[in-house]
C-alpha positions in Angstrom: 0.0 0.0 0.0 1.1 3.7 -0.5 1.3 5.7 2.5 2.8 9.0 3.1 4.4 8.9 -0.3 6.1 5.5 0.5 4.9 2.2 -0.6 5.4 -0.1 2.6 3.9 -3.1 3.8 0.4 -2.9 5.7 1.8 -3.5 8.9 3.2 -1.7 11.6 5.1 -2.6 15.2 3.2 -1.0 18.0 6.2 0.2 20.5 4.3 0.7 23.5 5.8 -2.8 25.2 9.0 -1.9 24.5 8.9 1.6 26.3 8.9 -0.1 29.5 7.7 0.9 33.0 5.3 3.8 33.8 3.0 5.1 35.7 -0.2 7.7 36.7 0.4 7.7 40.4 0.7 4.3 41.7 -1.1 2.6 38.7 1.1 0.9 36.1 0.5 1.6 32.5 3.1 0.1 31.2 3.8 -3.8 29.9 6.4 -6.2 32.0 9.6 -7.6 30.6 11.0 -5.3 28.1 14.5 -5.2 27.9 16.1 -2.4 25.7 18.4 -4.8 24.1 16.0 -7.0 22.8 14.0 -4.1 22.0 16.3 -2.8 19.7 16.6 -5.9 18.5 13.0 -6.5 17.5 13.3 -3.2 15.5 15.7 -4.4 13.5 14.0 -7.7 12.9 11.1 -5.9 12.3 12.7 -4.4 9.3 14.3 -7.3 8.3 10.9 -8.5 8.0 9.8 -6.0 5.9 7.6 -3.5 8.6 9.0 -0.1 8.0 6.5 1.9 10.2 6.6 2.4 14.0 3.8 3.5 16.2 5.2 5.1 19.1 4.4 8.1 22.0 6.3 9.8 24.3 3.9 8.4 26.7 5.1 5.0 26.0 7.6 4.3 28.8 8.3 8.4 28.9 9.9 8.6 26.6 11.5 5.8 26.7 10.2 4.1 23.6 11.1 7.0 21.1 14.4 7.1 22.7 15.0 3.0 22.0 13.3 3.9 17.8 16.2 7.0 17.7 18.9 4.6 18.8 18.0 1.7 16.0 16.4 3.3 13.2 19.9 5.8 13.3 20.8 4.6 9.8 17.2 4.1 8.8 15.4 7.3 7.7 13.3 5.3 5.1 11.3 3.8 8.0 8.2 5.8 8.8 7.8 6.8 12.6 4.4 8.1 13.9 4.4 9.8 17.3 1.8 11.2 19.4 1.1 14.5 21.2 -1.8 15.5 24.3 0.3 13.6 27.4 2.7 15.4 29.5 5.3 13.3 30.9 8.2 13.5 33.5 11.3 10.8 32.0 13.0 11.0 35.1 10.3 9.6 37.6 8.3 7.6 34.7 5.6 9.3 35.3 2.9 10.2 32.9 1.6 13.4 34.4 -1.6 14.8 32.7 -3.2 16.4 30.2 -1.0 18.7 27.6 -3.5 20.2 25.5 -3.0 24.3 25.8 -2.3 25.4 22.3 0.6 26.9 23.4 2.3 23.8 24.4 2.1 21.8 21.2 5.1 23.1 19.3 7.4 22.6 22.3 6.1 18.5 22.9 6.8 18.5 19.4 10.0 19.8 19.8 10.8 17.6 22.6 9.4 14.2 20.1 11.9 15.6 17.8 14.9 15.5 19.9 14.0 12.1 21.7 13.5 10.3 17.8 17.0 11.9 16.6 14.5 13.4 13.4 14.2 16.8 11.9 10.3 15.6 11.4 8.1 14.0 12.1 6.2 11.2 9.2 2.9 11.5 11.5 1.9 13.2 14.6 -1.9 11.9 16.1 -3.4 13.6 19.0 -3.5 11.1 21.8 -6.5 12.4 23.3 -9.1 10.1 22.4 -12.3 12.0 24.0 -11.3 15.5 23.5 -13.8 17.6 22.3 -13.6 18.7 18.4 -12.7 22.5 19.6 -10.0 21.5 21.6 -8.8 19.3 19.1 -9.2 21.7 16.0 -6.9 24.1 18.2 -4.1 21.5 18.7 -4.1 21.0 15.0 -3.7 24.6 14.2 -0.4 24.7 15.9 0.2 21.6 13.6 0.0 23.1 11.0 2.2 26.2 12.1 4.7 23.2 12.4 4.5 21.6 8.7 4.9 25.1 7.3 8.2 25.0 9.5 9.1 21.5 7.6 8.8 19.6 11.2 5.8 17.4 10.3 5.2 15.3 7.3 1.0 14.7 8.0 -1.2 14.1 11.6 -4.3 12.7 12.7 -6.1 12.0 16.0 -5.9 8.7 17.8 -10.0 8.3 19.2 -12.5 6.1 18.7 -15.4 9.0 18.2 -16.8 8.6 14.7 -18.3 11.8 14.8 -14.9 13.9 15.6 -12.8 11.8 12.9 -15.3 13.5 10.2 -15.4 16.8 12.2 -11.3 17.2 11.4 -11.2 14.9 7.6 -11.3 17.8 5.9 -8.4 19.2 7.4 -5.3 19.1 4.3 -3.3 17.4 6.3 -5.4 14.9 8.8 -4.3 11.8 6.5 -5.0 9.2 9.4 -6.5 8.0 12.5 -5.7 5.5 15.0 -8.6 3.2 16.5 -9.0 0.5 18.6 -10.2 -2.9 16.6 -9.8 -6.6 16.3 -12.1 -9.8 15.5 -13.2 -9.5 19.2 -14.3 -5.7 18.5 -15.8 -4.4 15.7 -16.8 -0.8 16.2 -18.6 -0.3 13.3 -19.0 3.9 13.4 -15.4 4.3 13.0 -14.4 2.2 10.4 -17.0 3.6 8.0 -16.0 7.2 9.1 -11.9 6.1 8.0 -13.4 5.4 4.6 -15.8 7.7 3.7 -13.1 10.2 4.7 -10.5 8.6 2.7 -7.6 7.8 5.9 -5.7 5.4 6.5 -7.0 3.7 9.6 -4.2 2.5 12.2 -5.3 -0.3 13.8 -4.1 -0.6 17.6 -5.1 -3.7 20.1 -5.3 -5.9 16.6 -4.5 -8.9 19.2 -6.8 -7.3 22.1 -3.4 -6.8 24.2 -2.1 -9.9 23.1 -5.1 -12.8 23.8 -5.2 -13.3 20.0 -1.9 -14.5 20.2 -2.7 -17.6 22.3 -0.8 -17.4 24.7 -2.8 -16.8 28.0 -5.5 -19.9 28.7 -7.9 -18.8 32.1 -5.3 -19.4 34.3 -2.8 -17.0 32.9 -2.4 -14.5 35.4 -0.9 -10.7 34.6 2.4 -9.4 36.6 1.3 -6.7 39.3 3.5 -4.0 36.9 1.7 -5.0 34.1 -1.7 -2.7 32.9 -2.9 -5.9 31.9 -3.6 -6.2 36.1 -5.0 -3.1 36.5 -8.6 -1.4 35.9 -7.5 0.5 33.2 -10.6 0.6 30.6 -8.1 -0.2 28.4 -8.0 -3.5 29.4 -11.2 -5.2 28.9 -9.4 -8.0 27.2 -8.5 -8.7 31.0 -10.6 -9.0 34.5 -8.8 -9.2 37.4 -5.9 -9.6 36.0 -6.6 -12.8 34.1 -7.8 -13.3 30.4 -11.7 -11.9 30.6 -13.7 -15.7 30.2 -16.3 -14.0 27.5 -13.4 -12.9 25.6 -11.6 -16.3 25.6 -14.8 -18.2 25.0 -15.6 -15.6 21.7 -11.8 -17.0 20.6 -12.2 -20.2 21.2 -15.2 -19.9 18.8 -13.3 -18.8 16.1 -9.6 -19.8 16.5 -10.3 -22.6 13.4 -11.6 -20.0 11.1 -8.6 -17.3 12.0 -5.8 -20.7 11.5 -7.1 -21.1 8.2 -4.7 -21.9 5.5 -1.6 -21.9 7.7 -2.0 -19.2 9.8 -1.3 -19.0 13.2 -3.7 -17.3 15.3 -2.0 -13.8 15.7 -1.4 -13.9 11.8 -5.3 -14.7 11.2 -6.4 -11.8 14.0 -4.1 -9.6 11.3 -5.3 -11.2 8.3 -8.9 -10.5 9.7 -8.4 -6.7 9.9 -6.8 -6.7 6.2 -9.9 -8.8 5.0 -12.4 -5.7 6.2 -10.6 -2.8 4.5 -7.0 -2.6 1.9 -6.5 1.2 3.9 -5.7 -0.3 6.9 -2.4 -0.8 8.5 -2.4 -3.0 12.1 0.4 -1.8 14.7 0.6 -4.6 17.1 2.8 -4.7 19.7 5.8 -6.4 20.2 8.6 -6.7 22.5 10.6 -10.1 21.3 12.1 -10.7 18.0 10.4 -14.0 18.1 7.0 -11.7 18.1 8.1 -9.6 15.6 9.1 -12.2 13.2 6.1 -14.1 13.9 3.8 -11.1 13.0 6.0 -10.0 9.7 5.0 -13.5 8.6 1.5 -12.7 8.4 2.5 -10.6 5.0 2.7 -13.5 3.3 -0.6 -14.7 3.8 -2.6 -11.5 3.1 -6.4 -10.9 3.8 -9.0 -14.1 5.1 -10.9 -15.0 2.2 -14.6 -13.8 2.4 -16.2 -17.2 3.1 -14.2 -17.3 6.2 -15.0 -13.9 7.0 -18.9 -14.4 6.4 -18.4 -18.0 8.5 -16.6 -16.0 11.7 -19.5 -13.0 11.6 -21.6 -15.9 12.3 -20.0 -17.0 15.2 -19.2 -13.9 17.1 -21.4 -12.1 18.9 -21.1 -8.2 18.3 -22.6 -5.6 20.0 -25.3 -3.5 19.0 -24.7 -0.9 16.9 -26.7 1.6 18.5 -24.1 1.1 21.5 -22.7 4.9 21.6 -19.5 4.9 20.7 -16.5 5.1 23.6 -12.5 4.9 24.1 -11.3 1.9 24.0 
């Protein structure tokens, strides 16, 4: 697929595992069991693998994760890195502190992205406020714009689930994307149609609902007391109580057959899923382990479900309703 000028594989790594700890407060928001080395490592494999785009934030560890992406892509400015803005963060304590969204404080995060990536610009900047309202939002992206014309940013977009702000902003020259949450296990219809009637490129993140498509966690998988996966976070409804949610597991086990199809394992059929419902989207799992990340590039070779298998899994999963309002996710 073409995307900002490039033609690159649909698929992206997601680097908020790699960024490490950190925290609001006491709560963690981070993943357990990164290890910079074998972070840096993944990024390589990942391009070895042929995924050239990166979704990072400076939320993501504090900075940490843009500071791991600087370090290996060095010698790689083909590879596309989108970054986010609307978090405020302290590196030293790992703390993610609140809300930056003043206009006035845009151009300095961005500045601060910039240093941390070891880039004179950024490919794509997405607000990381998912709820914020369309006024606030439309004010951010002024002082976005302020910072193409200074040759700084290549494109944004907003990372939210909201249908009805995505096609508030589309018209915008330079909105060429947004980020929502979306995988076999959630299908929020609004959205999706609101990507294509607007003509963006839709960024997929949770394509493996924080990693229970990939298998790995049965019901008595239990998540580390660092990891978000044991929190409340509404984030992570793929989880309850710090164990794979049983409603969830049982909707997988429905369909894990169908997703395997034709080789696949069952991460690569959760991402051949997502390719299946549109060719404008591009999935940014996460990844931590170059066994992950090679495991994921593989799905390239497989491309999109075919539509009976589609048609078979809509059968077996049961959605929500789709006058459910939409929400973050």
């Amino acid at each position: 697929m073409r995307f900002l000028d490039q033609e690159i594989n649909p698929l992206g790594m997601g680097c908020w595992p790699i960024g490490g700890p950190m925290f609001a407060g006491d709560q963690p928001l981070g993943y357990a069991n990164s290890d910079d080395a074998e972070s840096i490592r993944t990024i390589h494999a990942a391009l070895a693998g042929g995924i050239s785009f990166f979704d990072t934030a400076p939320a993501y560890g504090a900075g940490h994760a843009e500071r791991l992406l600087a370090r290996a892509l060095k010698d790689r400015p083909d590879a596309l890195i989108a970054t986010k803005i609307g978090i405020a963060i302290d590196e030293d304590s790992k703390q993610l502190t609140g809300d930056e969204i003043a206009p006035e404080a845009v151009l300095p995060a961005i500045d601060r992205s910039l240093s941390r990536l070891g880039r004179d610009r950024i490919d794509l900047l997405l607000l990381h406020q998912n709820s914020l309202s369309v006024p606030q939002a439309e004010a951010m992206f002024d002082e976005m714009d302020k910072a193409m014309e200074a040759g700084k940013l290549r494109a944004y977009g907003w990372s939210t689930d909201f249908a009805e702000s995505v096609s508030a902003v589309a018209p915008r020259k330079a909105f060429l994307a947004v980020e929502h949450a979306a995988n076999v296990l959630v299908n929020p219809p609004r959205i999706q149609a609101a990507s294509q009637e607007n003509g963006l490129t839709a960024l997929i993140r949770s394509p493996l609902a924080m990693g229970l498509l990939a298998g790995k966690y049965g019901p008595d998988a239990v998540m580390r007391a660092d990891d978000i996966r044991s929190t409340s976070n509404p984030k992570t409804g793929y989880f309850a109580d710090a164990r794979p949610n049983p409603a969830m597991l049982r909707q997988l086990e429905a369909v894990r057959e169908l997703l395997t199809t034709g080789g696949r394992n069952l991460a690569q059929g959760a991402i051949s899923w997502l390719w299946a419902r549109s060719g404008q989207v591009i999935p940014v799992p996460g990844a931590r382990t170059v066994g992950q990340i090679e495991d994921l590039a593989a799905a390239i070779g497989f491309g999109a479900l075919p539509d009976p298998i589609m048609e078979e899994i809509e059968t077996l999963i049961e959605r929500e309703p789709e006058e459910v309002p939409d929400r973050a996710r």
